[in-house]
Biopython code that builds the backbone (N, CA, C, O; Angstrom):
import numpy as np
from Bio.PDB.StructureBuilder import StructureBuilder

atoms = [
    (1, "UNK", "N", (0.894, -9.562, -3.189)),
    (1, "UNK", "CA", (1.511, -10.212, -2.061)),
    (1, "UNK", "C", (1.838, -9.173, -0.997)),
    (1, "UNK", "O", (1.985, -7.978, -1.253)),
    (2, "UNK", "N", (1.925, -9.621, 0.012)),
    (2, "UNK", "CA", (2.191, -8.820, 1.463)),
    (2, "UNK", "C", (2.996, -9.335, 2.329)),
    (2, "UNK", "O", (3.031, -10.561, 2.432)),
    (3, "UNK", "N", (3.817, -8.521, 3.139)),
    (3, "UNK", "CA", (5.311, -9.163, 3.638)),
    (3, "UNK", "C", (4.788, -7.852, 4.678)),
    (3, "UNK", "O", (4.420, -6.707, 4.411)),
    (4, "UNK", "N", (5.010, -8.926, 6.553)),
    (4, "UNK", "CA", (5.380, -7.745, 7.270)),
    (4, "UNK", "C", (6.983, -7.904, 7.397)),
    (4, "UNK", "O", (7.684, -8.915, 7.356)),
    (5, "UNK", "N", (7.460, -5.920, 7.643)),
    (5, "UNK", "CA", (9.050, -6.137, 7.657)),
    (5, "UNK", "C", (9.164, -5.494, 9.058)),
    (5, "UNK", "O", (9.133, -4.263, 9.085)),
    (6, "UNK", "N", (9.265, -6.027, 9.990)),
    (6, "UNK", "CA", (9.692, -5.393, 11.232)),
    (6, "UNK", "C", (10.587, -4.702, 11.947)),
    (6, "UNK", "O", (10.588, -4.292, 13.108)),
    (7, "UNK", "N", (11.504, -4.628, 10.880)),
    (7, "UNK", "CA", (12.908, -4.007, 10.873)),
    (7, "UNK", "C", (12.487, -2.571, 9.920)),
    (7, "UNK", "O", (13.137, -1.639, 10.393)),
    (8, "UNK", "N", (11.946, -2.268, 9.183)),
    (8, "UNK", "CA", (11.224, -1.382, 8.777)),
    (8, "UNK", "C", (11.147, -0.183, 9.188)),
    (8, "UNK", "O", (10.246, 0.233, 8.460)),
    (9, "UNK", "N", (11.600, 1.121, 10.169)),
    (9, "UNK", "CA", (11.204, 1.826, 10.887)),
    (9, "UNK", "C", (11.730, 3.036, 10.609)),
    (9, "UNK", "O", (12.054, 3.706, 11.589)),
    (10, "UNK", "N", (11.937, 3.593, 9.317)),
    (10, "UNK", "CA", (11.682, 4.794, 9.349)),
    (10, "UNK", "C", (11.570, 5.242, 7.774)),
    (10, "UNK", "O", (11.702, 4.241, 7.070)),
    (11, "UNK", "N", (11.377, 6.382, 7.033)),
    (11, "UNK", "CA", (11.217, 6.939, 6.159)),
    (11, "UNK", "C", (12.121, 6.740, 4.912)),
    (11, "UNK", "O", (11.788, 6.406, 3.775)),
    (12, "UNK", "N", (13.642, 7.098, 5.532)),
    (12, "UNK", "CA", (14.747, 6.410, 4.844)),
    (12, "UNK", "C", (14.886, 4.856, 4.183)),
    (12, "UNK", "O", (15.364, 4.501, 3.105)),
    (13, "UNK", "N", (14.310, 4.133, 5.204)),
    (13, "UNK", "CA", (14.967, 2.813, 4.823)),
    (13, "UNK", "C", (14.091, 2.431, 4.229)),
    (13, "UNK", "O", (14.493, 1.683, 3.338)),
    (14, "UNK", "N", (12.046, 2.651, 4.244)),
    (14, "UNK", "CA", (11.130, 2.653, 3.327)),
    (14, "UNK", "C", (12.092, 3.098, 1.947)),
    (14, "UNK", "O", (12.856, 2.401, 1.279)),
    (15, "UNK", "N", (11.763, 4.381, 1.830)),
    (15, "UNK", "CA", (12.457, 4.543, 0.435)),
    (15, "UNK", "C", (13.921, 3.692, -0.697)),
    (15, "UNK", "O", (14.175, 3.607, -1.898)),
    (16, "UNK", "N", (14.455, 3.285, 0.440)),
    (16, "UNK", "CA", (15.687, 2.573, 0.329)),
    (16, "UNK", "C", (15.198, 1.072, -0.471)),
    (16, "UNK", "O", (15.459, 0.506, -1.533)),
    (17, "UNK", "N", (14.581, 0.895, 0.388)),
    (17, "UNK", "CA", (13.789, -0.313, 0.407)),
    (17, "UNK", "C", (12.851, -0.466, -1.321)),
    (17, "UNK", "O", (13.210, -1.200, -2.242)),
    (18, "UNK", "N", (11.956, 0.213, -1.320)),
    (18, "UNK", "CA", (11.137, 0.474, -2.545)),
    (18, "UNK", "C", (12.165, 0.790, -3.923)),
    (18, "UNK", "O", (11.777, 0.541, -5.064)),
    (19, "UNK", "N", (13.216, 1.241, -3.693)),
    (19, "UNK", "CA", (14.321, 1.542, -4.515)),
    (19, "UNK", "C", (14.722, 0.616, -5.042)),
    (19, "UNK", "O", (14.646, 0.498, -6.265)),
    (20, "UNK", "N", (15.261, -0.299, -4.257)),
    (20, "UNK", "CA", (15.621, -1.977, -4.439)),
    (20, "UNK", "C", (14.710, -2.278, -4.942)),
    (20, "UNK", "O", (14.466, -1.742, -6.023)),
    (21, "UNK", "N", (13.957, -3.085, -4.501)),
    (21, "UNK", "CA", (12.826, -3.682, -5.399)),
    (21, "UNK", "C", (12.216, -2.960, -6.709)),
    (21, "UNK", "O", (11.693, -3.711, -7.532)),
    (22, "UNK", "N", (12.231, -1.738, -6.949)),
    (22, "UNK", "CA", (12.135, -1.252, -8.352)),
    (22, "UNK", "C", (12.775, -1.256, -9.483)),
    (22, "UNK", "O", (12.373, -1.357, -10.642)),
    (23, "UNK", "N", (14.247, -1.087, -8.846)),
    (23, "UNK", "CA", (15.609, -1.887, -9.842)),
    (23, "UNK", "C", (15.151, -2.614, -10.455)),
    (23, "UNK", "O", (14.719, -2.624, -11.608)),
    (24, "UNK", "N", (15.272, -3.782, -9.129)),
    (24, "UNK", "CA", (15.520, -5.159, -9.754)),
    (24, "UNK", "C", (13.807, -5.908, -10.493)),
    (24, "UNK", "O", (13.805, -6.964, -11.126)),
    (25, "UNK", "N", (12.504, -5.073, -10.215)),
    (25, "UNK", "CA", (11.796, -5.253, -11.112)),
    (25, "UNK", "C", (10.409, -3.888, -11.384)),
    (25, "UNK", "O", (9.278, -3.531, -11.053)),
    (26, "UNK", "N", (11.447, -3.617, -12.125)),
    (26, "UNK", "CA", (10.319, -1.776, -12.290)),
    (26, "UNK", "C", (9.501, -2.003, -12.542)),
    (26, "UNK", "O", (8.934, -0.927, -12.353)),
    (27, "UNK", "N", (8.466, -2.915, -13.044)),
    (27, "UNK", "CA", (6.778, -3.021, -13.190)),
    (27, "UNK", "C", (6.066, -3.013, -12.219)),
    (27, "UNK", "O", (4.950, -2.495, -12.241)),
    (28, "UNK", "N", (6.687, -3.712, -10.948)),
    (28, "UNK", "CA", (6.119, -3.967, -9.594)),
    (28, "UNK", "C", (5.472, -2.820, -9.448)),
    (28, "UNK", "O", (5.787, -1.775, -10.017)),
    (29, "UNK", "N", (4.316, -2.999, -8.494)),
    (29, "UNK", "CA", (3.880, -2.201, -7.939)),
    (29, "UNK", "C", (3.775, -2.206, -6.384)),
    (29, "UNK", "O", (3.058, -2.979, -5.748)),
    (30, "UNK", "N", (4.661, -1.150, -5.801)),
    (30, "UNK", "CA", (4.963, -1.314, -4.401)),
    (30, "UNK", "C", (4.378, -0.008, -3.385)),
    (30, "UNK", "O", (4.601, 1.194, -3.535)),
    (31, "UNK", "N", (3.799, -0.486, -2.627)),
    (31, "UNK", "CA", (3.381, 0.203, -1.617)),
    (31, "UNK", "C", (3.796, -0.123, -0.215)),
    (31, "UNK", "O", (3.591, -1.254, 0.225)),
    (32, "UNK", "N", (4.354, 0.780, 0.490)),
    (32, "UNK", "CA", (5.274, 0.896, 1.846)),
    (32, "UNK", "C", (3.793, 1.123, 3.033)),
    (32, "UNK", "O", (3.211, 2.192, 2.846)),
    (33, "UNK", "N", (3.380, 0.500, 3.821)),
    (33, "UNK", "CA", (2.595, 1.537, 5.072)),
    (33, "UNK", "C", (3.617, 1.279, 6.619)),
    (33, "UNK", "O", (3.596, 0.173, 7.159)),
    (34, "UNK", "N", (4.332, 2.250, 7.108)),
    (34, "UNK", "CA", (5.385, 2.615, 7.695)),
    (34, "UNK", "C", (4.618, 2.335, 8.846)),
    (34, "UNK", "O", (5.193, 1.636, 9.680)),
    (35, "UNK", "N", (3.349, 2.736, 9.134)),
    (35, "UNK", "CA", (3.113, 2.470, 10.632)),
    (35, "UNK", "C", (2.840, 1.153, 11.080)),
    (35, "UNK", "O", (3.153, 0.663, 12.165)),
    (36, "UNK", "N", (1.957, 0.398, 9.732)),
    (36, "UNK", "CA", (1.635, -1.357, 9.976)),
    (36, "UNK", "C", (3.413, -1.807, 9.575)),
    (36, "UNK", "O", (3.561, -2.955, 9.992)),
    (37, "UNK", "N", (4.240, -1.490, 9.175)),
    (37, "UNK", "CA", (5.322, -2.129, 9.075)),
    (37, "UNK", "C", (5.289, -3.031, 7.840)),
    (37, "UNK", "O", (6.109, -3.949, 7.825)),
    (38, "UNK", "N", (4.338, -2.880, 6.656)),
    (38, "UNK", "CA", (3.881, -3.491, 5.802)),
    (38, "UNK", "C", (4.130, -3.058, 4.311)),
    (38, "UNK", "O", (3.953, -1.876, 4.019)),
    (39, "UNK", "N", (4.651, -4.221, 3.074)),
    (39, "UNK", "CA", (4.864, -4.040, 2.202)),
    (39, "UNK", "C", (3.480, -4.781, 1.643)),
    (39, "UNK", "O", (2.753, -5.604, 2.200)),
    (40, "UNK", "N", (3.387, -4.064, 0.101)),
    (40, "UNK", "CA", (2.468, -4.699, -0.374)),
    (40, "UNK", "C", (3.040, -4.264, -2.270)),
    (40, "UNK", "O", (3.280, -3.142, -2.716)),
    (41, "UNK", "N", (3.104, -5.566, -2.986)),
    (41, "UNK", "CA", (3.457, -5.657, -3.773)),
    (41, "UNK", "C", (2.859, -6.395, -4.947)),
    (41, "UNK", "O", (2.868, -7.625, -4.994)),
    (42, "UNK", "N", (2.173, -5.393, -6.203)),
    (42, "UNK", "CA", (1.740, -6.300, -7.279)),
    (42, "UNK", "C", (2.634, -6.448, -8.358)),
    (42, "UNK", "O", (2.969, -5.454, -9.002)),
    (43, "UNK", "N", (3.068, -7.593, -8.637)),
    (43, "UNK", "CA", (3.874, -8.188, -9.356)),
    (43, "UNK", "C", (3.355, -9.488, -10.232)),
    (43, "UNK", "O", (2.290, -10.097, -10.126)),
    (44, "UNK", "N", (4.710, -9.761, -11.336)),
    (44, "UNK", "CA", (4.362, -10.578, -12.137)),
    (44, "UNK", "C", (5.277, -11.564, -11.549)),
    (44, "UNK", "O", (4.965, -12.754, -11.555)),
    (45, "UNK", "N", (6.398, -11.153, -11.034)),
    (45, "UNK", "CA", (7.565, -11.978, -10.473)),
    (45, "UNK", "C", (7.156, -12.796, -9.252)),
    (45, "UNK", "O", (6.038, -12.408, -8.910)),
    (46, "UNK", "N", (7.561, -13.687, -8.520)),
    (46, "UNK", "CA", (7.525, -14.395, -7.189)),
    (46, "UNK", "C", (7.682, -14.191, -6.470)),
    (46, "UNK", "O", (8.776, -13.629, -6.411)),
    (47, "UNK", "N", (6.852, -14.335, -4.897)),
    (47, "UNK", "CA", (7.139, -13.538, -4.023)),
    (47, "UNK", "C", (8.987, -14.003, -3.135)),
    (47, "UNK", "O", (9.807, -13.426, -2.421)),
    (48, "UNK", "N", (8.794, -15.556, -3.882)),
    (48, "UNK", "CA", (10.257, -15.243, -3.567)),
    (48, "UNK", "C", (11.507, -14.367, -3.815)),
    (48, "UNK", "O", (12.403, -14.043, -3.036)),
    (49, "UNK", "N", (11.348, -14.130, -4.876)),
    (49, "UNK", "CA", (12.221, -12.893, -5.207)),
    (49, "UNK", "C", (12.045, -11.842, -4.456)),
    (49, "UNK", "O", (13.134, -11.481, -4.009)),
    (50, "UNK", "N", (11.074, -11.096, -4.064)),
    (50, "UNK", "CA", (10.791, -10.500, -3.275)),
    (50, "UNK", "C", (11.348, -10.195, -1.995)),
    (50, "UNK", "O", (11.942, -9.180, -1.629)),
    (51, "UNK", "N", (11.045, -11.292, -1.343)),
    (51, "UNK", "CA", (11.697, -12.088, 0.149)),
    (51, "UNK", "C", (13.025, -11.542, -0.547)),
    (51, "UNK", "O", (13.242, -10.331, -0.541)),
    (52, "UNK", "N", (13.628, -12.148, -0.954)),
    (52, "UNK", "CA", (15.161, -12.357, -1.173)),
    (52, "UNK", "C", (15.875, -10.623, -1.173)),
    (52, "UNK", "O", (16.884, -10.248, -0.575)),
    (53, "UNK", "N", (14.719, -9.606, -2.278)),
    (53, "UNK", "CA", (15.194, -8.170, -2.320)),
    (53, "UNK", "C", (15.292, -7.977, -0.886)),
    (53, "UNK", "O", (16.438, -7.727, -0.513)),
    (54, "UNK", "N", (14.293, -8.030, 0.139)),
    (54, "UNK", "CA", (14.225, -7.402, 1.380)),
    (54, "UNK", "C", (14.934, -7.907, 2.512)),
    (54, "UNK", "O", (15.002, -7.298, 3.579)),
    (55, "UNK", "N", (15.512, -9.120, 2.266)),
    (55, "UNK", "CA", (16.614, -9.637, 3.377)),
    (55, "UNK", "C", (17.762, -9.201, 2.978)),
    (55, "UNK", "O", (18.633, -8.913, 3.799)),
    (56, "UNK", "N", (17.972, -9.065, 1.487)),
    (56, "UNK", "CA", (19.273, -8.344, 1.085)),
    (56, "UNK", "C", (19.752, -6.922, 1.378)),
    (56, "UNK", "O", (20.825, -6.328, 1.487)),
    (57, "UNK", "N", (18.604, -6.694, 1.446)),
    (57, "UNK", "CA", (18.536, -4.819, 2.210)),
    (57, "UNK", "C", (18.875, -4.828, 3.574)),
    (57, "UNK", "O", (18.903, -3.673, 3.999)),
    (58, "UNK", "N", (19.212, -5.879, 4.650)),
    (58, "UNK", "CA", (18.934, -5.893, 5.588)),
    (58, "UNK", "C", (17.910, -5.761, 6.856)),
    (58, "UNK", "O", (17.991, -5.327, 8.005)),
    (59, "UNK", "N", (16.728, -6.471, 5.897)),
    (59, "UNK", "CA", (15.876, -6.197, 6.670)),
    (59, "UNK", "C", (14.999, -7.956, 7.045)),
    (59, "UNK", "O", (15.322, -8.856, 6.269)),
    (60, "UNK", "N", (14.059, -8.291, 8.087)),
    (60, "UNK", "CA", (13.292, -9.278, 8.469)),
    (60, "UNK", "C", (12.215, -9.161, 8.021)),
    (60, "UNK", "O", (11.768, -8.025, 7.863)),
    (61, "UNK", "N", (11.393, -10.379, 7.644)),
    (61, "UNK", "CA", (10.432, -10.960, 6.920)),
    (61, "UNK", "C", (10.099, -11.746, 8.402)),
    (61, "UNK", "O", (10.754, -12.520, 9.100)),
    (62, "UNK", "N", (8.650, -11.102, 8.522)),
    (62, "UNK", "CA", (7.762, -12.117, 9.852)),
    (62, "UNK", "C", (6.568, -12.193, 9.764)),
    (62, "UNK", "O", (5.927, -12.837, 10.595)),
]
sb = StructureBuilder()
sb.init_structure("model")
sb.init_model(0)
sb.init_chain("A")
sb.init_seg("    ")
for serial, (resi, resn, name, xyz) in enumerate(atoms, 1):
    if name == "N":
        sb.init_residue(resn, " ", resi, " ")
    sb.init_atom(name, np.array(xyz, "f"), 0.0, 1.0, " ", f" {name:<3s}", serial, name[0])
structure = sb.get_structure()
């Protein structure tokens, strides 16, 4: 699954970001690309859950 995050914009909050979502499901497989503003995530879980990690971080889903 793929989520652009537009709020996304710098190095820190990538990492921040990937942090969260590893917690809450360490199998995931997450990849950050900082310049498309783009998550990309293989998982067993739903991308709703997903959604839900990255608005909780403070960040937008568009």
């Amino acid at each position: 699954m793929e989520f652009h995050v537009p709020t996304l914009d710098s190095k820190e909050k990538s990492t921040e970001l990937k942090e969260v979502i590893l917690t809450s499901e360490p199998n995931a497989d997450v990849n950050i690309d900082l310049d498309s503003k783009k998550i990309m995530i293989e998982s067993e879980a739903s991308a709703e859950t997903f959604k839900q990690l990255i608005v909780a971080t403070g960040h937008k889903i568009s």
